[in-house]
C-alpha positions as MATLAB code, in Angstrom:
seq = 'XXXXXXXXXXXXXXXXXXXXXXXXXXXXXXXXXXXXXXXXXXXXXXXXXXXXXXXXXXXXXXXXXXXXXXXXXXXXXXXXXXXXXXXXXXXXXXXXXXXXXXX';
ca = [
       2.611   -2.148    3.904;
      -0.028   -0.207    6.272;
      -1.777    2.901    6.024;
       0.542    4.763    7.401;
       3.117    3.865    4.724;
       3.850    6.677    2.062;
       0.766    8.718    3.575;
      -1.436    5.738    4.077;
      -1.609    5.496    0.190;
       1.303    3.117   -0.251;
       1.908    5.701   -2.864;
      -0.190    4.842   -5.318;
      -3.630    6.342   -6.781;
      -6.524    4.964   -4.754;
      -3.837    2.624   -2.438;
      -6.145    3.266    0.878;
      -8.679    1.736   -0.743;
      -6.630   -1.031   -1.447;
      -5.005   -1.431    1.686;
      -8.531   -1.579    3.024;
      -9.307   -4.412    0.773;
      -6.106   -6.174    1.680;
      -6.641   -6.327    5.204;
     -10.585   -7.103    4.833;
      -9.411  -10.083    2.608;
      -6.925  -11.552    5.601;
      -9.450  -10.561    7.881;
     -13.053  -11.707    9.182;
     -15.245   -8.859    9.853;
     -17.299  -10.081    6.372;
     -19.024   -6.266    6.954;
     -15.350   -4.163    6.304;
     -15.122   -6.599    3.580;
     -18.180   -5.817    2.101;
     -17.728   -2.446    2.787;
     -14.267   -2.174    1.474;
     -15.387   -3.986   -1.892;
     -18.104   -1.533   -2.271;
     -16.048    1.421   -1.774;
     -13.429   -0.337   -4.460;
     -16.679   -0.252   -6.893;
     -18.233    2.752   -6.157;
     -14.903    4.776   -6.579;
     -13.299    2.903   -8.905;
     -15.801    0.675  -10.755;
     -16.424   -2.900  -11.049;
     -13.742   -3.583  -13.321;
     -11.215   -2.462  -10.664;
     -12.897   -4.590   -8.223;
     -12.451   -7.497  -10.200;
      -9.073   -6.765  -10.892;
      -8.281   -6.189   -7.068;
      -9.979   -9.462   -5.936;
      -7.780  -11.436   -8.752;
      -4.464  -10.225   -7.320;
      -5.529  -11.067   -4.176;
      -6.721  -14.822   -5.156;
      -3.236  -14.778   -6.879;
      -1.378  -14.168   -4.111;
      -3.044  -17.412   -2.144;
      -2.670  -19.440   -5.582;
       1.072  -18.541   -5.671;
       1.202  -19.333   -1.677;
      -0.103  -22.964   -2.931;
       1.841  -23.472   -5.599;
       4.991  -23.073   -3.740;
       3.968  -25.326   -0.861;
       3.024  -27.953   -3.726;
       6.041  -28.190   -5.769;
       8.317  -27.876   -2.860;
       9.776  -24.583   -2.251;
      11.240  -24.443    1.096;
      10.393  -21.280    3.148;
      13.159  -18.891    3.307;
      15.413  -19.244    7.285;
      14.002  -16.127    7.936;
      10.374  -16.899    7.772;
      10.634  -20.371    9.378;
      12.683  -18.730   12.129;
       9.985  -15.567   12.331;
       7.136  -19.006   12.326;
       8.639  -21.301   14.829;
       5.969  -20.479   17.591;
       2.614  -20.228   15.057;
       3.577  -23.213   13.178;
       4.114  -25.314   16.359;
       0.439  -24.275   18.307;
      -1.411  -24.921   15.110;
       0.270  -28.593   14.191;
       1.530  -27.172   10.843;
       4.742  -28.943   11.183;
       2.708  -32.566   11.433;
       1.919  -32.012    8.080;
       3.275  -34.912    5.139;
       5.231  -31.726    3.530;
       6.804  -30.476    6.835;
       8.087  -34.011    7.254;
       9.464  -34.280    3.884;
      11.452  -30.662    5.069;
      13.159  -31.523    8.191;
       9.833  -30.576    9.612;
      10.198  -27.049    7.840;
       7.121  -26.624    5.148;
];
């Protein structure tokens, strides 16, 4: 989703703000991040920034619970990955060789 999906809302109440958060999260400008979480509070309240910054931890967490019990990454990402996974060594990892070098 980006912010020019559904309006730049994503279609839901406040979803800039969000989106804004989102990408601050995955990015590492720590500034927008501060400034995104304090325009979560401020409009929002603290509440909703807590609750933001929990789905977002979740989303990592279920990332690492996948990788530890085994799931296998669907064709399409591996295919989509070939080229990232290969300059930063991922595929050297135990897991990847456990995969057919596929994490």
């Amino acid at each position: 989703m980006t912010r020019d999906d559904a309006g730049g809302d994503g279609g839901v109440s406040n979803g800039g703000r969000l989106i804004r958060f989102a990408t601050a999260v995955l990015g590492n400008d720590a500034s927008e991040l501060a400034a995104a979480r304090m325009d979560i509070a401020d409009a929002m309240g603290g509440a909703a920034l807590t609750d933001t910054a929990a789905v977002a931890a979740l989303f990592n967490a279920i990332d690492r619970v996948a990788d530890a019990t085994g799931i296998p990454l669907e064709d399409v990402k591996a295919a989509a990955t070939v080229d990232f996974r290969a300059a930063i060594g991922i595929d050297d990892f135990a897991a990847a060789s456990e995969k057919g070098g596929v994490p």
